[in-house]
C-alpha positions as CSV (number, residue, x, y, z in Angstrom):
1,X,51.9,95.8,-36.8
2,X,50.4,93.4,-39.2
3,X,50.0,89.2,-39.8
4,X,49.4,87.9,-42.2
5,X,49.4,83.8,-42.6
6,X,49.2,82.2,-46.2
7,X,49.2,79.0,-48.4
8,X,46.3,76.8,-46.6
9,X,44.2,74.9,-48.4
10,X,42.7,71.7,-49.1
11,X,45.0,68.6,-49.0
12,X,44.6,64.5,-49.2
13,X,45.4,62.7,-46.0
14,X,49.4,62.2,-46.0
15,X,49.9,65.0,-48.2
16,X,52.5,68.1,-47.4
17,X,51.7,72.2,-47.3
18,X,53.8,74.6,-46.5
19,X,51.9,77.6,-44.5
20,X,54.0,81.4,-43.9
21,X,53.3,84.2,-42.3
22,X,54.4,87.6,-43.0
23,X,55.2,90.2,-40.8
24,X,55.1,94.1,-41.4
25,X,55.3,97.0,-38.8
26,X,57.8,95.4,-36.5
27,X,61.5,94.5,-36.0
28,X,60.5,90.9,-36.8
29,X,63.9,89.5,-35.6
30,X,63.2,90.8,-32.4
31,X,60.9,88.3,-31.5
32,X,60.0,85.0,-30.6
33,X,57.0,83.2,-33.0
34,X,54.6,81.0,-32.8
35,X,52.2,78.7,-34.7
36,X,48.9,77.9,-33.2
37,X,45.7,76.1,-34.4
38,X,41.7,76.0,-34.1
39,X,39.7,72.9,-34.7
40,X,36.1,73.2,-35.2
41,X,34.4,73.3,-31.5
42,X,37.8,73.2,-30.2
43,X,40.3,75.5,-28.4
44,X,43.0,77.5,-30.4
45,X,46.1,74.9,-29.2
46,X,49.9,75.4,-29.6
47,X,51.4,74.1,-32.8
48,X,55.0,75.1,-32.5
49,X,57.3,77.5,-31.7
50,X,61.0,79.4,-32.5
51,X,62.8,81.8,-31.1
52,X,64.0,85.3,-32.4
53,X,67.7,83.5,-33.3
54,X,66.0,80.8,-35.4
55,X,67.0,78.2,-32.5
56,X,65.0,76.8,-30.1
57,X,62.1,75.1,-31.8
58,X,59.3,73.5,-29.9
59,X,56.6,71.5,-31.1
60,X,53.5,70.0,-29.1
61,X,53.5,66.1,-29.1
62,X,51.0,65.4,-31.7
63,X,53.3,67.3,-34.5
64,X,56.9,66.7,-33.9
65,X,58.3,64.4,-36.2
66,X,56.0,65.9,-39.0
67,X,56.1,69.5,-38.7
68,X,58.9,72.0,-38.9
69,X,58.5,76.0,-38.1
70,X,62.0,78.0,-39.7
71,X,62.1,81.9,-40.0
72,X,63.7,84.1,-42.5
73,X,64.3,87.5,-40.6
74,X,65.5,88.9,-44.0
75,X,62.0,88.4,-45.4
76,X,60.2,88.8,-42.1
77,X,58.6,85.4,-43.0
78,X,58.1,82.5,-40.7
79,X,57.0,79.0,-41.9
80,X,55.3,76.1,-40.9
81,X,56.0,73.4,-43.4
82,X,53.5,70.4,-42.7
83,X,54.1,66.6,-43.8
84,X,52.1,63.7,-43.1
85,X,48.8,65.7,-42.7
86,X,46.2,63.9,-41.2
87,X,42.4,64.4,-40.7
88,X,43.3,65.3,-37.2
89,X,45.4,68.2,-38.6
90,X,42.4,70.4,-40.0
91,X,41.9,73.6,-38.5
92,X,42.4,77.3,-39.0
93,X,46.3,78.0,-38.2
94,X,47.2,81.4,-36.6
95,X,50.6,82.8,-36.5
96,X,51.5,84.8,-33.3
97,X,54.2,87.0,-32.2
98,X,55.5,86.4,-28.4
99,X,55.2,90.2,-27.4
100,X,53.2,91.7,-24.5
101,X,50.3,91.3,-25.4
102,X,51.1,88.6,-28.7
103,X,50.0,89.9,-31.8
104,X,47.9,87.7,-33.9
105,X,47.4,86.8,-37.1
106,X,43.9,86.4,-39.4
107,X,44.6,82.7,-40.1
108,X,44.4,80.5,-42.7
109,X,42.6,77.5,-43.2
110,X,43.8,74.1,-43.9
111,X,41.7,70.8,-44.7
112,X,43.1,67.6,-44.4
113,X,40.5,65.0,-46.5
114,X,40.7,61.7,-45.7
């Protein structure tokens, strides 16, 4: 069972990036995701959530409003697409899998310049 997240980078202060993360080795319908994120010096904290029908979506407070997660079980891709980005949002973004224990991505890194 594999992770792998994809299209950080750097990005100006109110720009947009869309982040995925692919899934391989699993019946990736069959389960809940999640996006989560690690500042520097900071605790890896909850980003969002969806569950395995696409519905569901959570988001913590300091994202709703400018983040969206969506899956596409056909291409065993969820995504995290990211508007507004501010300095506050830089960190290394993991993707996760809500099994027992959750799988885990790599991460991928995104820099929000101000």
């Amino acid at each position: 069972v594999q992770l792998v997240e994809s299209g950080g980078g750097l990005v100006q202060a109110g720009g947009s990036l869309r982040l995925s993360c692919a899934a391989s080795g699993i019946t990736f319908s069959d389960y809940p995701m999640g996006w989560f994120r690690q500042a520097p010096g900071k605790e890896r904290e909850f980003v969002a959530a969806i569950g395995w029908n696409g519905n569901n979506a959570h988001y913590d407070e300091s994202v709703k409003g400018r983040f969206t997660v969506s899956r596409d079980d056909a291409k065993n891709t969820m995504y995290l697409q990211m508007n507004s980005l501010q300095s506050e949002d830089t960190a290394v973004y993991y993707c996760a899998m809500y099994r027992t224990p959750k799988i885990w991505g790599q991460g991928t890194l995104v820099t929000v310049s101000s």
